[in-house]
C-alpha positions as CSV (number, residue, x, y, z in Angstrom):
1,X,17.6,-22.2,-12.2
2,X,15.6,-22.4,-15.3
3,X,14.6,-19.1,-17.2
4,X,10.8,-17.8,-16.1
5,X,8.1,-18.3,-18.4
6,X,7.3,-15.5,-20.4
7,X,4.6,-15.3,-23.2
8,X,6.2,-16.5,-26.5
9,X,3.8,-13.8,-28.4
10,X,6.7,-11.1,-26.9
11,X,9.7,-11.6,-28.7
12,X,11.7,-8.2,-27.7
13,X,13.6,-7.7,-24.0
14,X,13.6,-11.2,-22.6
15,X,9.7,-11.4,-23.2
16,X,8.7,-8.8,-20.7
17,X,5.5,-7.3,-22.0
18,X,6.2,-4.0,-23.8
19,X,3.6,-1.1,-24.3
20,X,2.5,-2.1,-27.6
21,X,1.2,-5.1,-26.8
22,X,-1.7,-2.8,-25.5
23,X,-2.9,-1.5,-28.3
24,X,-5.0,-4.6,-29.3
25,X,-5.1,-6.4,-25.9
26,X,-7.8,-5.9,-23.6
27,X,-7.0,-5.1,-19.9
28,X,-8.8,-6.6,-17.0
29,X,-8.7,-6.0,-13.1
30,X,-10.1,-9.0,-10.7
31,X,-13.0,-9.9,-13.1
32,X,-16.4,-7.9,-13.7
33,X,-17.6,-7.7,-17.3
34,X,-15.6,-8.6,-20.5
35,X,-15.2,-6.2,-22.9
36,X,-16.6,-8.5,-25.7
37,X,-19.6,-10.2,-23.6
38,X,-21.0,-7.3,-22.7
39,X,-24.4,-8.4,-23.0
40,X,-23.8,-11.6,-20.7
41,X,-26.0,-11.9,-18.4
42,X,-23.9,-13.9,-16.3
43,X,-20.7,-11.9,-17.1
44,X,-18.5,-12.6,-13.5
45,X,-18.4,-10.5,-11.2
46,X,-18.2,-11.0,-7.3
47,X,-18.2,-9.2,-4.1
48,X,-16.0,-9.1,-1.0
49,X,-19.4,-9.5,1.2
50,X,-19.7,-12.7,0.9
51,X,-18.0,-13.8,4.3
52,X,-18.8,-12.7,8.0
53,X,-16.9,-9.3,8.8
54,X,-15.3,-10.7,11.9
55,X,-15.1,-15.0,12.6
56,X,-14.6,-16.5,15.7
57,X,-13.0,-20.1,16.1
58,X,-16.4,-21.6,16.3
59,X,-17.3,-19.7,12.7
60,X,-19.3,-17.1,14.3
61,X,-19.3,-13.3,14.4
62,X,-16.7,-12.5,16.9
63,X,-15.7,-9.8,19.7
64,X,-12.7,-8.0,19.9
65,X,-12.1,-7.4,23.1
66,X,-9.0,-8.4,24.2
67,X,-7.7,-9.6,20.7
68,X,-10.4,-12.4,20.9
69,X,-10.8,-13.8,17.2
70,X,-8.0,-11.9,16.5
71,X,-4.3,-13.1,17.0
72,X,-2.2,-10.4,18.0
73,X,-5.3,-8.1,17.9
74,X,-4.5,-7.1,21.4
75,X,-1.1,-5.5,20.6
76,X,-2.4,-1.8,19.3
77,X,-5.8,-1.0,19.8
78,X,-6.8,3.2,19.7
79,X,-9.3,3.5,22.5
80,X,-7.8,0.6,24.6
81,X,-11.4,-1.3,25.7
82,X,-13.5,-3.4,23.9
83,X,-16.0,-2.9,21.8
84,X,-18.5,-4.9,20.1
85,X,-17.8,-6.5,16.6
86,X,-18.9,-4.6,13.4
87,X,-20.8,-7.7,12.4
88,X,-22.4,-8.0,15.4
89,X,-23.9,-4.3,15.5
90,X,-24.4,-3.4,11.9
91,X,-25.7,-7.3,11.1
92,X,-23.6,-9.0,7.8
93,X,-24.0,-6.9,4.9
94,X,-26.8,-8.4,2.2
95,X,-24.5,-10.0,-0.6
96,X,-25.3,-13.4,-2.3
97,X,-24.3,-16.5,-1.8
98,X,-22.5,-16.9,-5.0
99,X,-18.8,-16.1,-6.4
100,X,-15.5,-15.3,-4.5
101,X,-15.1,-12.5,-2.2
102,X,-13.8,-9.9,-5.1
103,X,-13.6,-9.8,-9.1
104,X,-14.3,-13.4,-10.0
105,X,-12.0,-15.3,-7.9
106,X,-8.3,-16.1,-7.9
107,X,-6.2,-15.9,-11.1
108,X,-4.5,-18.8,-11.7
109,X,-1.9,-19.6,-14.3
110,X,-3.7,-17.9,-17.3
111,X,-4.1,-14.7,-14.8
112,X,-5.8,-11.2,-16.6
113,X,-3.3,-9.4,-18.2
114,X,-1.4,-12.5,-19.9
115,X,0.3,-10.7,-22.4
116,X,1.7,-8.3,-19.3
117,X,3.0,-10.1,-16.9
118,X,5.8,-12.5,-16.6
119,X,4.4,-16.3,-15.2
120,X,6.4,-15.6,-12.0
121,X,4.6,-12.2,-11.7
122,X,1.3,-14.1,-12.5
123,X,1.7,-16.5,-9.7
124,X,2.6,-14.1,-7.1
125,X,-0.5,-12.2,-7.6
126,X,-2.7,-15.3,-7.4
127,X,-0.9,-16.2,-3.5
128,X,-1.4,-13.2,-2.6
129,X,-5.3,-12.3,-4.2
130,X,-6.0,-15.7,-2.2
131,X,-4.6,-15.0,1.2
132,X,-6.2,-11.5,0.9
133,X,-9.4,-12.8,-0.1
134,X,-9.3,-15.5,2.4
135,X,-7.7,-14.3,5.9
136,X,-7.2,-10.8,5.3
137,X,-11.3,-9.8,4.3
138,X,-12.5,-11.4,7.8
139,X,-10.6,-9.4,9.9
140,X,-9.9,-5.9,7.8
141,X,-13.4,-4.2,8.4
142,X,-12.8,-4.6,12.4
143,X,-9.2,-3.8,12.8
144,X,-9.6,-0.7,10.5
145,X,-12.0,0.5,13.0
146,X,-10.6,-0.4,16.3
147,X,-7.2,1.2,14.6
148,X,-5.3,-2.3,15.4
149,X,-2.1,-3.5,14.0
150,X,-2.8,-6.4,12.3
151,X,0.0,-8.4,13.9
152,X,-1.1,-12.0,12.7
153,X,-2.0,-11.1,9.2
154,X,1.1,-9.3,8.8
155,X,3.0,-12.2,9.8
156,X,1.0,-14.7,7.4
157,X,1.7,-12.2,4.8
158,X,5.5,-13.6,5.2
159,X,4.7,-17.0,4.6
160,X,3.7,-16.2,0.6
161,X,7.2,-15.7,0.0
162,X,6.7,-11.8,-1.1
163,X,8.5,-10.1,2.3
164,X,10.6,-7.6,1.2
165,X,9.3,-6.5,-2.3
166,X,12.7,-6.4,-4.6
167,X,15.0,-7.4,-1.9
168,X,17.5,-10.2,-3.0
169,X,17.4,-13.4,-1.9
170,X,21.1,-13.5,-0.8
171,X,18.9,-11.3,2.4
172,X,16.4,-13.2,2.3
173,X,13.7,-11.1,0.2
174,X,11.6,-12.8,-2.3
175,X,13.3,-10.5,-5.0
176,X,10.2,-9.9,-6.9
177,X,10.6,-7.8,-9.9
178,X,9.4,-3.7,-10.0
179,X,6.0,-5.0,-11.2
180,X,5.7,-8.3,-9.0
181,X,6.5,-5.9,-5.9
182,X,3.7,-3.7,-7.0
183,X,1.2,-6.2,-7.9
184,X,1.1,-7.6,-4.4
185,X,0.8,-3.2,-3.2
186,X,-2.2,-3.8,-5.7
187,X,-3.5,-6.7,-4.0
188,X,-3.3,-6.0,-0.2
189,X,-4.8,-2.7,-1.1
190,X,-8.1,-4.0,-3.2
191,X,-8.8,-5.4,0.2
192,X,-7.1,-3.5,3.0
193,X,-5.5,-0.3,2.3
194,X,-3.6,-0.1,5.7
195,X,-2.0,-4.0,5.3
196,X,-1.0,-2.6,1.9
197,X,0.4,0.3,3.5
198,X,2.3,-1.6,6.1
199,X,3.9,-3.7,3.5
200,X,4.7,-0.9,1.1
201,X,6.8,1.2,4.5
202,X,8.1,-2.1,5.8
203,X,8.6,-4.5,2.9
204,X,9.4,-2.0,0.0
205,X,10.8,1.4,1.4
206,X,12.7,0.5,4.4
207,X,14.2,-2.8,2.7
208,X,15.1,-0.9,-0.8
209,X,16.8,1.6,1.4
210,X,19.1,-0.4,3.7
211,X,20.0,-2.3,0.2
212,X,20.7,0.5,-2.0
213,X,22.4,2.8,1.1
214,X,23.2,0.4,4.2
215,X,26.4,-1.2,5.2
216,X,26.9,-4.8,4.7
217,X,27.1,-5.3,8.1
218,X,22.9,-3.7,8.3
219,X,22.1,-5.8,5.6
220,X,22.7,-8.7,7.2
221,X,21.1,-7.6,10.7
222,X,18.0,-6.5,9.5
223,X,16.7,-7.3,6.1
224,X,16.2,-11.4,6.9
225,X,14.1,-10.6,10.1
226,X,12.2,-7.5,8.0
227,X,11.5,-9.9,4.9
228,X,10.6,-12.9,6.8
229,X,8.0,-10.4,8.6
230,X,9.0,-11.2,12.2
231,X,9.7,-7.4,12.5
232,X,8.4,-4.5,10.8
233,X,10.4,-1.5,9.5
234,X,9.5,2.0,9.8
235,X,11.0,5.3,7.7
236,X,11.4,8.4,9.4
237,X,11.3,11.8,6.8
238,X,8.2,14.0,8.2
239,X,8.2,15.9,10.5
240,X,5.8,19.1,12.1
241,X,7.6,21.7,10.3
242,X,9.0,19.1,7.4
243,X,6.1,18.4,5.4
244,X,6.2,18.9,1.8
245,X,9.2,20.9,2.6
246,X,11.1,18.0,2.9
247,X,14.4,19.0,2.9
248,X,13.8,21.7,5.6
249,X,15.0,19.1,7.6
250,X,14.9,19.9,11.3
251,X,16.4,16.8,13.2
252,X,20.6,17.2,14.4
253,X,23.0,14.8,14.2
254,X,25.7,15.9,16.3
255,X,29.2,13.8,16.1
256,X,30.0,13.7,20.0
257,X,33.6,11.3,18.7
258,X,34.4,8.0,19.8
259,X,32.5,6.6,17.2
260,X,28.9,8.4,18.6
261,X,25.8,10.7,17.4
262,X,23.7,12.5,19.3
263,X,20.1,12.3,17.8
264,X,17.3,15.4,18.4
265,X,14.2,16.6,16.8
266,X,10.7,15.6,16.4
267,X,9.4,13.2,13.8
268,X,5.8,13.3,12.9
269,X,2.9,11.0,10.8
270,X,5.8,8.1,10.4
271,X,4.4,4.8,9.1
272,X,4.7,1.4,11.4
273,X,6.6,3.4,14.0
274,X,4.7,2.2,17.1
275,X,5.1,-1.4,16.0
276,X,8.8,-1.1,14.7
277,X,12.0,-2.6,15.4
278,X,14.1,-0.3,13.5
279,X,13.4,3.3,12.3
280,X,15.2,4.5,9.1
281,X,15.9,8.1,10.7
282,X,16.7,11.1,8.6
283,X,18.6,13.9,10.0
284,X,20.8,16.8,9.2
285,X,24.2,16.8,10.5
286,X,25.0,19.3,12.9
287,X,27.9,21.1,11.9
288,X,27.8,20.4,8.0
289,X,23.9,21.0,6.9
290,X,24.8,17.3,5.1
291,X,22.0,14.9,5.1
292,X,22.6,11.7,7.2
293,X,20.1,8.4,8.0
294,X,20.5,6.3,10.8
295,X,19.2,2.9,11.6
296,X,17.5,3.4,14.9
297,X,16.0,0.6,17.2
298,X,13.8,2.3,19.6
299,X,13.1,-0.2,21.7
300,X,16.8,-0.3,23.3
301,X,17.7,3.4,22.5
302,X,17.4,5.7,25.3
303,X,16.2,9.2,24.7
304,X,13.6,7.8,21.4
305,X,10.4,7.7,22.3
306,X,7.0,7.0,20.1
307,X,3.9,8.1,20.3
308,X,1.0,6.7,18.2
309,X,-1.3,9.4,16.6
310,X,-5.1,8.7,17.6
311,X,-8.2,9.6,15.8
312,X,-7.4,9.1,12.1
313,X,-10.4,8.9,9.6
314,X,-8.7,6.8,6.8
315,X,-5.6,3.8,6.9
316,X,-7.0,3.2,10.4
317,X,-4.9,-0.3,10.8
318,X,-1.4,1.1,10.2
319,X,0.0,3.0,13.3
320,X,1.0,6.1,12.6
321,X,3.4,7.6,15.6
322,X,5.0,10.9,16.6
323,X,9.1,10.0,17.3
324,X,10.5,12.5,19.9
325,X,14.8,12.6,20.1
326,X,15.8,13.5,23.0
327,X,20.0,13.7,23.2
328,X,19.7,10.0,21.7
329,X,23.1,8.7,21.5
330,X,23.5,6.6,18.3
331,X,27.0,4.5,17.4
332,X,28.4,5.3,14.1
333,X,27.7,1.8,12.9
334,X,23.9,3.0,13.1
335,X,24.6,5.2,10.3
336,X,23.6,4.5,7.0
337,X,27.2,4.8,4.6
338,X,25.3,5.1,1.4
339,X,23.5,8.6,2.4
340,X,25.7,11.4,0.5
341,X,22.9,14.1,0.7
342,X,19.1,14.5,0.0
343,X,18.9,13.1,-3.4
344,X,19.8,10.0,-1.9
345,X,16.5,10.4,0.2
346,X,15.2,11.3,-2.9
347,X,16.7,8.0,-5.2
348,X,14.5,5.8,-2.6
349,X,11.2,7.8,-2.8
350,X,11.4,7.5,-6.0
351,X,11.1,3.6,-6.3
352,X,8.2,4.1,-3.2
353,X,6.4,6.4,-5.6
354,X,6.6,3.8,-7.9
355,X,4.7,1.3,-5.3
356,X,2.2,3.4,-3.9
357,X,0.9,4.2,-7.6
358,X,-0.7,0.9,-7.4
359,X,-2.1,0.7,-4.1
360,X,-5.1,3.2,-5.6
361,X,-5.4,0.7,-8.7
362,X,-6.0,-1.9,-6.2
363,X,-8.1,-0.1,-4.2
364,X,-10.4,1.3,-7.0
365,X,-10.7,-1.9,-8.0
366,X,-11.8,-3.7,-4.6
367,X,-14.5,-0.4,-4.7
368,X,-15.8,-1.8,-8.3
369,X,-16.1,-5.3,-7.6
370,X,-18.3,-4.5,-4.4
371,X,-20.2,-2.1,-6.4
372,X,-21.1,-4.5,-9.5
373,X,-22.3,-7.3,-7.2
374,X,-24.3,-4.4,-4.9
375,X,-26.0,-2.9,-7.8
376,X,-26.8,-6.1,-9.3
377,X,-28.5,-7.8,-6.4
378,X,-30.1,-4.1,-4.9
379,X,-33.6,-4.2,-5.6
380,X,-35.1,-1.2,-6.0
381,X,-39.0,-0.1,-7.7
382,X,-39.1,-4.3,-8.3
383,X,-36.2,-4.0,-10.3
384,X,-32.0,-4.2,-9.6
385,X,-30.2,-1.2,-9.5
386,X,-28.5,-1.6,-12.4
387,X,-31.2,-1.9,-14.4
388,X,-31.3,2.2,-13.9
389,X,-29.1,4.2,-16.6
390,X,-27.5,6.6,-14.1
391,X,-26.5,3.8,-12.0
392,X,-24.7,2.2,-15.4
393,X,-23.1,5.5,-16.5
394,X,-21.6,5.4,-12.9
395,X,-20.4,2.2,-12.6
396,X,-18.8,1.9,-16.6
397,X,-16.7,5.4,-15.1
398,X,-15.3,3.4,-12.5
399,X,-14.9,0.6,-14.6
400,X,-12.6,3.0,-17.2
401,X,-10.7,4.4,-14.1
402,X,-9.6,1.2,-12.9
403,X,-8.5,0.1,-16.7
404,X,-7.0,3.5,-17.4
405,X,-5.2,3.7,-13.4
406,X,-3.8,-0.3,-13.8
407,X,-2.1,0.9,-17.6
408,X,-0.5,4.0,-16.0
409,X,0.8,2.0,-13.4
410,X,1.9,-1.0,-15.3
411,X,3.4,1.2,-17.8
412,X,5.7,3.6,-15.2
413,X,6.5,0.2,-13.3
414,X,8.0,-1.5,-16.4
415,X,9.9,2.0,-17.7
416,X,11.4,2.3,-14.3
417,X,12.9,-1.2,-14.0
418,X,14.5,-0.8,-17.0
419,X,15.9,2.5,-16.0
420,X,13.5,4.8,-18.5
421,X,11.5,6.6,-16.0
422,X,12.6,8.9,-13.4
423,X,11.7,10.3,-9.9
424,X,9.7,13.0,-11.8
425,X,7.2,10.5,-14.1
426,X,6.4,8.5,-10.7
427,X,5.5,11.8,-9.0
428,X,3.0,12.3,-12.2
429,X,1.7,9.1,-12.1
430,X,0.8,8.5,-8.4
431,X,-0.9,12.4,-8.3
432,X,-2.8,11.1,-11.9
433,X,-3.5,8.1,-10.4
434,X,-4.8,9.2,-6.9
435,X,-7.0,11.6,-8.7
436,X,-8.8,8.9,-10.7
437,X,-9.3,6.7,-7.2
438,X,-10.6,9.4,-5.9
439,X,-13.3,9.9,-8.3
440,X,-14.0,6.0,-7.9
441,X,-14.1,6.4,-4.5
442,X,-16.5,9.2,-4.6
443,X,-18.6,7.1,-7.0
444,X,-18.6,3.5,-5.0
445,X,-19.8,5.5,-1.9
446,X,-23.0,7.1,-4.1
447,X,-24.0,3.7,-5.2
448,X,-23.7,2.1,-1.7
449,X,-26.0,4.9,-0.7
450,X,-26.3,5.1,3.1
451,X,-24.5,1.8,3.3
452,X,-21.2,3.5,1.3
453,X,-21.0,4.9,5.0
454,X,-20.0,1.5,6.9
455,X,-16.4,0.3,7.3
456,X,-18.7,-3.2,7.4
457,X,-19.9,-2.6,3.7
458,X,-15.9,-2.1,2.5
459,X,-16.9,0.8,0.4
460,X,-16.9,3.2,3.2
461,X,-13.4,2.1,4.6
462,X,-12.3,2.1,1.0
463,X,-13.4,5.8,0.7
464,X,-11.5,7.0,3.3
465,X,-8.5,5.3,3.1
466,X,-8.0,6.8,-1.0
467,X,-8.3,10.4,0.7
468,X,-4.8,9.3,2.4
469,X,-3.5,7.7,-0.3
470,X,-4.6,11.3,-2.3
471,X,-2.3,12.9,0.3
472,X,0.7,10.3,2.1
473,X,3.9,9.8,-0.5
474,X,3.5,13.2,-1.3
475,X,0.3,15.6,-1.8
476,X,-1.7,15.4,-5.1
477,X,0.0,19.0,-5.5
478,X,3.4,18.8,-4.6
479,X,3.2,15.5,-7.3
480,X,2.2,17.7,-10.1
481,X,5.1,20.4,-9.2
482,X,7.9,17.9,-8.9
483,X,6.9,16.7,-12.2
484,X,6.1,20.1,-13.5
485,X,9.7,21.1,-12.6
486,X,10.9,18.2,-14.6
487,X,9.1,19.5,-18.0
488,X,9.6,23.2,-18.0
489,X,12.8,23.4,-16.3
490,X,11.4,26.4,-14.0
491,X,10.6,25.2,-10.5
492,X,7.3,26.3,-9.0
493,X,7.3,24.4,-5.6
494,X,8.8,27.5,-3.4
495,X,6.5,30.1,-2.6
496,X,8.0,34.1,-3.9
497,X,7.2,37.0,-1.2
């Protein structure tokens, strides 16, 4: 295969963007206004609003009953009846006519940060910034409140040739670099946080695991099916009395011989487990205290059942379950060969730390882009909202989040790949980064006004899906002591009675 294209201006490590290039390169996110047009009056910017929240097959607003409009919609739905669209009860949100749904369209060959990114990592952002902006945006608002699985959209997702993240393509993963793998977290997230959650669980974390600590034999049964997206993964750590004490683990393995395990405990707030076909579960062994994973398929495992977890406020979409073991019986080739002891749990967060640092990034910057077109077309006292100085001072702190948040994730992304950063800096990084998408949250929703309130608007779905990206992969907290730990070499994280 010929080499990728890298920009000739980097010289140094096989022309992957290094740091310095930032120091006199701008940085841009999905459009808005140029650092050296700042007077433009026709600077680009562009909202998500500019489509119907829900389309039918004849192009109108649609019902989601019984997955009507939806494919697949009828496979998870929280409340189990139907309910009327979003569009049809809170009426399209105003937007204009003009622009793409987001940030100024889809990057093409010269994408935004061409002195960052690899051509390869350029074009897989553009697929996937189109597909989101294009079937993903029509459905989101809807399924995020009915708390549906988005089968279909999941499935499309496999056909952009991005399933599995990292994954080789000897199993059939697109093998994306670090970055690439993040930039499409960073993509599904500016406009769905729970699709870029699903991906992240199933096409990042469970993949990356059964690569780095499976058999050969696992490899080969599960990663084609996860990474052409015609299953979904799920990765089994939590649990009620295993939160941020996660090595309290409280799940048995028990050898029974011949070659079996006997499975029990309670797993709690695990990612894609109603929808999966295989569960990464961790467990403590028995007799030993050892740490042990097993590749679980619940569907044909007696004594494992799932329940999905109703009622959530933010992340809606993603199913969220409660796994009960019950004497499960598990064959030995279920277990994962790699796992040594917790670090090895540890060795795969790590990476998924990594990946979640960008789904604020692309969050905050779907927030932005909604907000810019809002306050721009929001007529207020016969003038537009952003003719006021408050609403400017707002909207320019969200602006230097989203710049600042996409650095800090670039930069930890590129040192980890080439083996410079460590469990501890990703910790930092996604508790840093959460912070700042908070704040941007928090910001987006005041501009909206009442609006910020409606999953329809996209702000207020945005808003509270950061607050679980603030806590999931780790609380802001816990973050700041794992890396804490790293840099003074005491460890704070255990409480002292």
């Amino acid at each position: 295969m010929p080499p990728e294209k890298t920009n000739p201006k980097n010289k140094n490590n096989g022309g992957v963007p290094t740091w310095q290039t930032l120091a006199h390169k701008r940085l841009l996110l999905g459009g808005g206004v140029n650092a050296h047009d700042s007077d433009s009056a026709s600077a680009s910017s562009s909202s998500l609003l500019d489509v119907p929240l829900a389309v039918g097959e004849g192009g109108g607003a649609s019902s989601l009953g019984v997955g009507v409009g939806i494919p697949g919609a009828s496979s998870v739905r929280e409340d189990g009846g139907a309910s009327a669209s979003i569009a049809n009860r809170l009426g399209r949100f105003p937007a204009s006519q003009e622009g793409a749904l987001l940030g100024g369209g889809v990057p093409g060959e010269e994408c935004e940060w061409p002195d960052l990114l690899t051509s390869k990592e350029c074009q897989v952002r553009a697929r996937v910034r189109e597909y989101c902006e294009t079937k993903v945006f029509t459905q989101a608002a809807e399924l995020w409140e009915n708390a549906i699985h988005p089968k279909a959209l999941w499935e499309g997702l496999g056909a952009l040739g991005v399933g599995g993240g990292t994954t080789p393509s000897a199993y059939g993963g697109a093998g994306l670099s670090l970055v690439g793998a993040g930039l499409v977290n960073m993509e599904l997230a500016r406009v769905d946080g729970s699709l870029s959650a699903i991906y992240m669980i199933a096409g990042c974390l469970v993949t990356n695991t059964i690569v780095k600590l499976g058999s050969e034999a696992q490899k080969k049964k599960y990663l084609t099916q996860l990474c052409a997206h015609r299953t979904v993964g799920s990765w089994a750590l939590t649990e009620a009395e295993a939160g941020s004490d996660a090595s309290g683990l409280r799940t048995l393995a028990t050898p029974l011989g011949g070659g079996l395990w006997q499975l029990d405990g309670r797993k709690r707030w695990i990612g894609n487990a109603p929808v999966a076909s295989v569960i990464i579960i961790w467990a403590r062994h028995a007799e030993t205290g050892n740490t042990l994973a097993f590749a679980v398929e619940p569907g044909s495992t007696a004594g494992v059942s799932v329940k999905t977890m109703r009622g959530k406020v933010g992340l809606r979409a993603i199913q969220n379950g409660e796994i009960f073991l019950d004497g499960a019986t598990v064959k030995e080739e279920a277990r994962l060969p790699g796992v040594k002891s917790f670090a090895d749990a540890a060795g795969v967060l790590a990476q998924s730390r990594v990946m979640v640092t960008w789904q604020p990034v692309g969050l905050a910057q779907g927030l932005y882009d909604v907000c810019l077109r809002h306050v721009k077309e929001r007529m207020q006292f016969g003038v537009p909202l952003a003719a006021s100085q408050v609403v400017q001072h707002k909207l320019m702190l969200m602006r230097a989040n989203c710049n600042a948040m996409a650095l800090y994730a670039w930069r930890l992304t590129r040192r980890f790949e080439q083996g410079e950063a460590s469990g501890p800096d990703a910790t930092l990084a996604k508790a840093w980064v959460t912070l700042r998408g908070r704040e941007c949250a928090s910001i987006g929703r005041e501009l909206l006004g009442g609006d910020g309130l409606l999953a329809g608007s996209h702000v207020g779905k945005a808003f509270a899906d950061m607050e679980a990206y603030y806590t999931y992969e780790g609380t802001f907290d816990i973050n700041l002591l794992v890396a804490g730990r790293a840099h003074t070499g005491i460890s704070a994280i255990r409480p002292r009675m």
